[in-house]
C-alpha positions in Angstrom: -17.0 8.5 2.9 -17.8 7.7 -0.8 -21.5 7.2 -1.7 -23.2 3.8 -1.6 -24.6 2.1 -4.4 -27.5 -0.4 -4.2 -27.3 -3.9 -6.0 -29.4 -2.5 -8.6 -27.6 1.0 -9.0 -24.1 -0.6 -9.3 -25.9 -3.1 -11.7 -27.0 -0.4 -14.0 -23.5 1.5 -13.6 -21.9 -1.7 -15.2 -24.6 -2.8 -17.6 -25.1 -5.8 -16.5 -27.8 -7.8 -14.4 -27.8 -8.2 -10.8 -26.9 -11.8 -10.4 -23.5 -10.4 -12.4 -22.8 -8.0 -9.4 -22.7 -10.9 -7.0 -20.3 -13.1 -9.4 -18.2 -9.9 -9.9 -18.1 -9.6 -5.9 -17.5 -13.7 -5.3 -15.0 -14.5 -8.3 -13.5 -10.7 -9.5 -12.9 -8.9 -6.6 -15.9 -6.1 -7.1 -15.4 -3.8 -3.6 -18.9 -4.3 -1.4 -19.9 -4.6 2.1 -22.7 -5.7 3.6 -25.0 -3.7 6.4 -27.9 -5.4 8.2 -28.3 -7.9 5.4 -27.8 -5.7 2.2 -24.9 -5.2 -0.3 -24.0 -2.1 -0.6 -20.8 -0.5 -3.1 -18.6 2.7 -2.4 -19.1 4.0 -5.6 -15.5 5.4 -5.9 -13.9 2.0 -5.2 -16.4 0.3 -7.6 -15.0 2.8 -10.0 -11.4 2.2 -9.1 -12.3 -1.3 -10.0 -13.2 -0.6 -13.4 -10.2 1.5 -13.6 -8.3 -1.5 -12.3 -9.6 -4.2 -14.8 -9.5 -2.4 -18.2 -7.5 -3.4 -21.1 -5.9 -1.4 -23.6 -5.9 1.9 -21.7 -5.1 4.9 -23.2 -1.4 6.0 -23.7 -0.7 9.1 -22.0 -1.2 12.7 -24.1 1.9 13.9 -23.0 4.9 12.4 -21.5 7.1 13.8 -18.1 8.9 16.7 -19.1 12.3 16.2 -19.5 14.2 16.0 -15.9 14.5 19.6 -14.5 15.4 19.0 -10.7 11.9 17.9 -9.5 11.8 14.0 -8.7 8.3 12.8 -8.5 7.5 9.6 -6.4 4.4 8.0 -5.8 2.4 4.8 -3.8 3.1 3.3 -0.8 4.0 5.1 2.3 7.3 4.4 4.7 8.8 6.2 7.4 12.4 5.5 6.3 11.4 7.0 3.1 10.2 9.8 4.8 13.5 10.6 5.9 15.2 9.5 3.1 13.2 12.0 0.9 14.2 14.5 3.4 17.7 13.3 3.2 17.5 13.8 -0.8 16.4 17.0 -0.3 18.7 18.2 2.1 21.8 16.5 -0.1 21.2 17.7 -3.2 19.5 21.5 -2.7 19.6 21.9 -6.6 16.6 18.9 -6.4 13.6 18.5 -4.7 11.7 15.6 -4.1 8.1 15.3 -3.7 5.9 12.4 -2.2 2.2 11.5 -3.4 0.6 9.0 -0.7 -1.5 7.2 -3.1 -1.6 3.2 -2.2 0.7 0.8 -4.0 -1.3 0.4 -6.6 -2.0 4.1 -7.2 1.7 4.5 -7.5 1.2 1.7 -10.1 -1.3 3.6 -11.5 0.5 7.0 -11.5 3.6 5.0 -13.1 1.1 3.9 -15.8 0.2 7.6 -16.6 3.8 8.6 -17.0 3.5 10.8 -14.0 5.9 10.1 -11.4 9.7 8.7 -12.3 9.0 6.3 -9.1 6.7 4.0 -7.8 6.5 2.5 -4.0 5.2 -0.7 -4.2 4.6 -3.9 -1.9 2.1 -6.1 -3.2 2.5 -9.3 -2.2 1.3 -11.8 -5.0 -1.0 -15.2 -4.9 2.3 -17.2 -4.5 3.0 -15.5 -1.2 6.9 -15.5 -2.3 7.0 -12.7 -4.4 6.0 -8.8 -4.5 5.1 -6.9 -7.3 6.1 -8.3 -10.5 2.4 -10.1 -11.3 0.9 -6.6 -10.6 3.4 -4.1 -12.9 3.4 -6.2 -15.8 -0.9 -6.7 -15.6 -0.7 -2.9 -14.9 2.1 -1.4 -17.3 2.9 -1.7 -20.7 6.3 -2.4 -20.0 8.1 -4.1 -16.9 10.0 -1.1 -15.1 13.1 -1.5 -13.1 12.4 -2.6 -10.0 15.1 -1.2 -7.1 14.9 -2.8 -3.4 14.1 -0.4 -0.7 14.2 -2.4 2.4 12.6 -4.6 3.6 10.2 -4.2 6.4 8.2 -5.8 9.1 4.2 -5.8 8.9 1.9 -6.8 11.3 -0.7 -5.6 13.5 -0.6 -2.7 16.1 -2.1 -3.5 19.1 -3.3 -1.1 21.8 -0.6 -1.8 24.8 -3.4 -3.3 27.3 -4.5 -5.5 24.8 -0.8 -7.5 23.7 -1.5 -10.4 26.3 -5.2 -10.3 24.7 -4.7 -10.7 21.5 -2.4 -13.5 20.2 -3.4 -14.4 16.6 -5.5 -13.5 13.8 -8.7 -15.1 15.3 -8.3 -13.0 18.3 -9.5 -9.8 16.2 -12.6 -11.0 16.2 -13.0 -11.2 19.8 -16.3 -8.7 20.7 -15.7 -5.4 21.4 -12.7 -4.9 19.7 -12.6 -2.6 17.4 -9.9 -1.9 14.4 -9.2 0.9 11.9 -8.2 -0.5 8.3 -6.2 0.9 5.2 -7.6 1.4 2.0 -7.8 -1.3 -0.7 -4.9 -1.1 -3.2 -2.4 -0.7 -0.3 0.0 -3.4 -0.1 -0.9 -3.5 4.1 -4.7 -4.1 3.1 -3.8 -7.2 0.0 -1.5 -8.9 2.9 -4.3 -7.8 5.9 -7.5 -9.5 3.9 -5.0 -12.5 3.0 -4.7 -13.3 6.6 -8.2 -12.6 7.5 -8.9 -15.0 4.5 -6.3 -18.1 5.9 -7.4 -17.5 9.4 -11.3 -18.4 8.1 -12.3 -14.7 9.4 -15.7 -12.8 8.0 -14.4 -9.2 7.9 -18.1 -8.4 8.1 -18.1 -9.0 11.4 -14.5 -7.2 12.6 -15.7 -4.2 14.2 -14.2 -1.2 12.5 -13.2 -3.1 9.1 -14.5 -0.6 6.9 -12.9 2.2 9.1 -10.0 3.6 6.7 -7.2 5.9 7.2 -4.1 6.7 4.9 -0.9 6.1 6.4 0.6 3.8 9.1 1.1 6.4 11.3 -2.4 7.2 11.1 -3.5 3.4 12.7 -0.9 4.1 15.3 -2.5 7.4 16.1 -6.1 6.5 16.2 -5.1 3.3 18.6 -3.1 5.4 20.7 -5.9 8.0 21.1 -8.1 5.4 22.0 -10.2 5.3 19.0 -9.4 1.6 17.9 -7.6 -1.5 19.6 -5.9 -2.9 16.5 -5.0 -2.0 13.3 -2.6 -3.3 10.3 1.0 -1.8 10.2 4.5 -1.9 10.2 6.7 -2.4 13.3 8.5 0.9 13.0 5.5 2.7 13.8 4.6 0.4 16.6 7.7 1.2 18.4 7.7 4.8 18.2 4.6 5.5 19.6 4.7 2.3 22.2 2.4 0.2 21.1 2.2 -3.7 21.5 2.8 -5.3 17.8 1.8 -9.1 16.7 3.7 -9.6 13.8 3.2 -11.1 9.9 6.1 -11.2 7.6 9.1 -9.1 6.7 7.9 -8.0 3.1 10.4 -6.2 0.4 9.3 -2.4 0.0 10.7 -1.6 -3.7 11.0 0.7 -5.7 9.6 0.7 -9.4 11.1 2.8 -12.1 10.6 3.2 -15.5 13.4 2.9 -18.3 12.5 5.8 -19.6 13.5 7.6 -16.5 15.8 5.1 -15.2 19.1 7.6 -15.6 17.6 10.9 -15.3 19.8 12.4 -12.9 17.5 12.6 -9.7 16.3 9.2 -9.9 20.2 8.5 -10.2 21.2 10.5 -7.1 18.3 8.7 -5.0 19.1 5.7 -5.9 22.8 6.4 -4.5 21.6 7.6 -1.4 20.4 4.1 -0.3 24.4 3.2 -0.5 24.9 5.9 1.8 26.1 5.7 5.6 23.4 8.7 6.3 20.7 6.8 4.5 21.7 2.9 6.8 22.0 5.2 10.2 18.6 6.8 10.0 17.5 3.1 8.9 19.4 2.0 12.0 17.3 4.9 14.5 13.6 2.6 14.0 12.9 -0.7 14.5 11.6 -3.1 11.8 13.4 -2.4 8.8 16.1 -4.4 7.4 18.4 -2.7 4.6 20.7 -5.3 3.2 19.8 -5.4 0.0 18.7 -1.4 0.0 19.6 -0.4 -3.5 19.9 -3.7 -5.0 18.1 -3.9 -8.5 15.7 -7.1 -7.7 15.0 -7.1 -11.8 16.6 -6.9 -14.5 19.2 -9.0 -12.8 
């Protein structure tokens, strides 16, 4: 876990007073917790934060090298694009792709610094109607391409015993049961914390909200080895290890390139693979995704 910073300490990190830190938590989003009565900041989310919120950032020293066979993609996590990244590599042996798990908006972030030809992204914005767009063009310089995925099923995995327990939102903070979280700047955490927020929930008092991990899979694993009752997730992962599932919304997974890199040949060659049969019968193997509009650029129309 990242170290904690007092009122005071984060104060003096961002030069400003301490009734600022409690505006910045109420009004800008400023990552805290409280424990037995005390604010307290993971100093490396408070940092993200800041990294989040600044204006003008630098321009990148140096730009991706010009394509060579190495496709670099970056953010959100996905089974399907697990094995479509496997499927890539397996298609085309004169390329490899390679995956960084980094959060939607650390794929953003990534795609800012000219480091990855592809960004995963589901944030779902204010309107509750649309992903991504508000978040690339506050983020980027320039509105990338953005390329549908699939779309996929989120929700909350539930330990099997508990699926007759635990109905609706409220139900999570029934006592005694316990959850593991994602990180904030996932996609899974902005929609989780949304719902908390319309179902009049204090997160403070979920046990096990500030317990992170760093996939999907990961929730699954740590409810099915007992470690937590409930978690956020998408179906898919829910039905492969058996667990009971309380869904959300189906939420479009895209992907976010750059028209810089647009036509390099790999990005190209990915991109075709979501036309594939091989890419729609792994798609077809797991529950919860649906891949209609796979491949389908969502903007520029």
């Amino acid at each position: 876990m990242s170290s904690l910073l007092s009122t005071k300490e984060v104060a003096a990190f961002l030069n400003v007073n301490e009734k600022m830190v409690y505006t910045l938590v109420a009004e800008k989003g400023l990552p805290a917790t409280k424990i037995t009565g005390k604010w307290l900041f993971p100093k490396q989310l408070v940092e993200q934060w800041v990294e989040n919120h600044t204006e003008n950032y630098p321009k990148p020293l140096a730009k991706l090298p010009p394509y060579q066979g190495l496709l670099i993609i970056a953010g959100s996590n996905d089974l399907l694009l697990d094995k479509a990244i496997s499927l890539f590599n397996a298609s085309f042996p004169e390329h490899t792709a390679v995956f960084g798990n980094l959060g939607s908006m650390g794929g953003l972030r990534t795609l800012k610094r000219n480091l990855c030809h592809i960004a995963t992204s589901h944030l779902l914005q204010e309107n509750g109607d649309e992903y991504n767009f508000h978040f690339a063009s506050n983020e980027l310089d320039s509105m990338p391409a953005v390329v549908n995925f699939s779309k996929r099923e989120q929700g909350i995995l539930l330990a099997g015993a508990l699926t007759e327990k635990i109905k609706t939102f409220q139900d999570l903070a029934t006592p005694g049961i316990r959850i593991v979280n994602r990180a904030l700047g996932t996609g899974t955490r902005l929609l989780f914390d949304k719902e908390l927020k319309s179902a009049g929930l204090n997160s403070e008092k979920i046990e096990g909200y500030q317990r992170i991990v760093n996939r999907h899979m990961d929730v699954g694993l740590e409810i099915l080895a007992g470690k937590a009752d409930a978690g956020p997730g998408i179906r898919p992962v829910a039905s492969l290890l058996g667990l009971g599932f309380l869904p959300i919304r189906w939420e479009r997974y895209d992907l976010l390139i750059p028209k810089d890199h647009f036509f390099d040949k790999g990005v190209q060659l990915f991109q075709g693979l979501l036309h594939e049969k091989e890419f729609r019968d792994l798609a077809k193997r797991l529950d919860g995704y649906d891949i209609s509009d796979s491949g389908k650029m969502v903007f520029p129309q």
